[in-house]
C-alpha positions in Angstrom: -11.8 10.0 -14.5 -9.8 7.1 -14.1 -8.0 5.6 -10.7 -4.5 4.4 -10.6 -3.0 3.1 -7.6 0.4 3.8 -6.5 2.2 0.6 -4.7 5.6 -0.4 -3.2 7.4 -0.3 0.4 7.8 3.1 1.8 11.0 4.6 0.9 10.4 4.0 -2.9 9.0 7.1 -3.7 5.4 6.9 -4.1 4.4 10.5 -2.3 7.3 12.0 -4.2 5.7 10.5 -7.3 2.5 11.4 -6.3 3.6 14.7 -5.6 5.3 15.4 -8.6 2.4 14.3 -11.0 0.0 16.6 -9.6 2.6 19.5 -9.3 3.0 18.5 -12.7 -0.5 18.8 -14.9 -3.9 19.3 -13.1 -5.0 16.1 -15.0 -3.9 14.5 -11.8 -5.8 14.5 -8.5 -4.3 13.2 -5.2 -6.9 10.9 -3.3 -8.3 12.3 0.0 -9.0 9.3 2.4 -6.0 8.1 3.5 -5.6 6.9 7.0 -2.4 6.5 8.8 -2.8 3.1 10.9 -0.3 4.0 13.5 -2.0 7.5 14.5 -5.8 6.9 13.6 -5.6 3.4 14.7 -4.2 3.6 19.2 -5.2 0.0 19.2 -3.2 -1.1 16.0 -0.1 -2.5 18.4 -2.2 -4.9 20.5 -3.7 -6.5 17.5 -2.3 -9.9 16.0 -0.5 -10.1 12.5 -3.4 -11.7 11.1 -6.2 -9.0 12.7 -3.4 -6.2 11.2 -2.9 -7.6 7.9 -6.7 -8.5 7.7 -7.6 -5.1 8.8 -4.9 -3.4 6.1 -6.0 -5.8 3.1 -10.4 -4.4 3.5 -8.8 -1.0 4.2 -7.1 -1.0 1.1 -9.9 -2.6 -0.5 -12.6 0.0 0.5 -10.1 2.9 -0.6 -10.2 0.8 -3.9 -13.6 0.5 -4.2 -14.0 4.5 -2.9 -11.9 5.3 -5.8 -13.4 3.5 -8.7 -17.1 5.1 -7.3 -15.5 8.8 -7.5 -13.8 7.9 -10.7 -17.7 6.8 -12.2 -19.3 9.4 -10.8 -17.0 12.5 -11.7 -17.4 14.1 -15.2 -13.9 14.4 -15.8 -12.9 12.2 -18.2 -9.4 13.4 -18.7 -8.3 13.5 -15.1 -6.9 10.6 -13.2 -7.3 9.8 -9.4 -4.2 8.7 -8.2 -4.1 6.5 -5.1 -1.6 5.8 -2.8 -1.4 2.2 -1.8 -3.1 -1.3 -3.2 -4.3 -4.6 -2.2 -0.7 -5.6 -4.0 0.8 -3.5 -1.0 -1.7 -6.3 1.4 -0.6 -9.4 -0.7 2.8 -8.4 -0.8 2.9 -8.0 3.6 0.9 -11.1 3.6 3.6 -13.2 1.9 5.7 -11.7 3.9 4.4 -12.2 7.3 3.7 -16.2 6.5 7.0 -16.6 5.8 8.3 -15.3 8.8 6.0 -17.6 10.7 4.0 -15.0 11.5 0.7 -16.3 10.2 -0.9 -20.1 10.4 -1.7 -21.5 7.3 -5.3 -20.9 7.7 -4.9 -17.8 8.0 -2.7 -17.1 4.7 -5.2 -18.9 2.8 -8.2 -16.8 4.4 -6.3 -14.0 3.4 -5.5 -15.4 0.4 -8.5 -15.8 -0.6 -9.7 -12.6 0.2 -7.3 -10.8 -2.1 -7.8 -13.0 -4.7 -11.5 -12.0 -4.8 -10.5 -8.4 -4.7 -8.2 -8.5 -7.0 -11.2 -10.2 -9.2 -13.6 -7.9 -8.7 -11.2 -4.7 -8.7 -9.0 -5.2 -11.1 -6.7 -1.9 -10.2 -4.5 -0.5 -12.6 -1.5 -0.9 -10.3 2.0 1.4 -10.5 4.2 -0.8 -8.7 7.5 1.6 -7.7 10.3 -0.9 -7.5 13.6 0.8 -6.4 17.1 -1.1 -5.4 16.7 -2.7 -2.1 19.9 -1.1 -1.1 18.1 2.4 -1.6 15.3 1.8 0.3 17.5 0.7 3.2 19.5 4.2 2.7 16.3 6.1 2.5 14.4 4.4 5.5 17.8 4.9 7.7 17.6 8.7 6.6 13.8 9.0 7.9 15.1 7.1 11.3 17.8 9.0 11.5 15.5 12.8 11.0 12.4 11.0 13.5 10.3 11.1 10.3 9.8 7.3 10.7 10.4 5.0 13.3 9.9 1.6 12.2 11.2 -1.9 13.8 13.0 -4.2 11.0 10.1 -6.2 10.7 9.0 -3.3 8.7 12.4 -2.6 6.8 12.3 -6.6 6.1 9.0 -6.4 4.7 9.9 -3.8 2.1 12.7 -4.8 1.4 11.2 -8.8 0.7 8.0 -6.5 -1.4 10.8 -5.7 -3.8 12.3 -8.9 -4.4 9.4 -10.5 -4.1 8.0 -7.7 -7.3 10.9 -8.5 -9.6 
């Protein structure tokens, strides 16, 4: 079995991908330790943008690393484990954040660094979904709009910079 990890800002369509790949052909299995930050994690909100992205980028590492050890260990050699999120997702909020102010320059290069390394060691086979910033925008308003997401523009800002920032 073989990992491939699923990236880009929400809105762009990676659980519909997802989704549709596994509906699809049963060569593809959905990962199964995923967390949700805002409901597993109460004290998320008081952390800093440093302790958040920090806590995000070994998240998405250890999922990472999770992966590849399922991946080894399974027999399956024509399935692939497809998983939602990568430490590009981590780089791409770090960016973001520093250059919003958000983050000294200390700690960009400590998380900087940290990727880098995990990218090294890793080396994910990354799906980056890269839709028209003006789409994401639509779709995000839409999940607002039906209370299926209620983000702060910091969020829409970061997704909408992940994009520009891919092409």
């Amino acid at each position: 079995m073989k990992p491939i990890f699923i990236a880009g800002p929400h809105g762009s369509g990676k659980t519909t991908l997802i989704s549709k790949l596994i509906v699809k052909s049963d060569r593809f299995i959905k990962d199964d330790y995923e967390i949700d930050f805002s409901n597993d994690m109460e004290t998320l909100s008081s952390m800093t943008i440093f302790e958040k992205c920090l806590i995000r980028l070994y998240h998405r590492f250890y999922t990472a690393e999770l992966a590849i050890k399922k991946c080894g260990m399974s027999k399956e050699n024509d399935k692939i484990l497809v998983v939602d999120r990568s430490i590009y997702d981590s780089l791409v909020y770090i960016e973001v954040e520093y250059k919003l102010g958000e983050l000294s320059d200390e700690q960009y290069h400590k998380l900087r660094e940290i990727v880098d390394n995990s990218l090294a060691m890793i080396e994910p086979y990354t799906v980056v979904l890269n839709p028209n910033p003006e789409e994401i925008v639509r779709r995000l308003e839409i999940r607002r709009a039906t209370g299926t997401r209620k983000k702060e523009i910091r969020c829409v800002l970061a997704r909408i910079m992940l994009i520009m920032w891919v092409r």
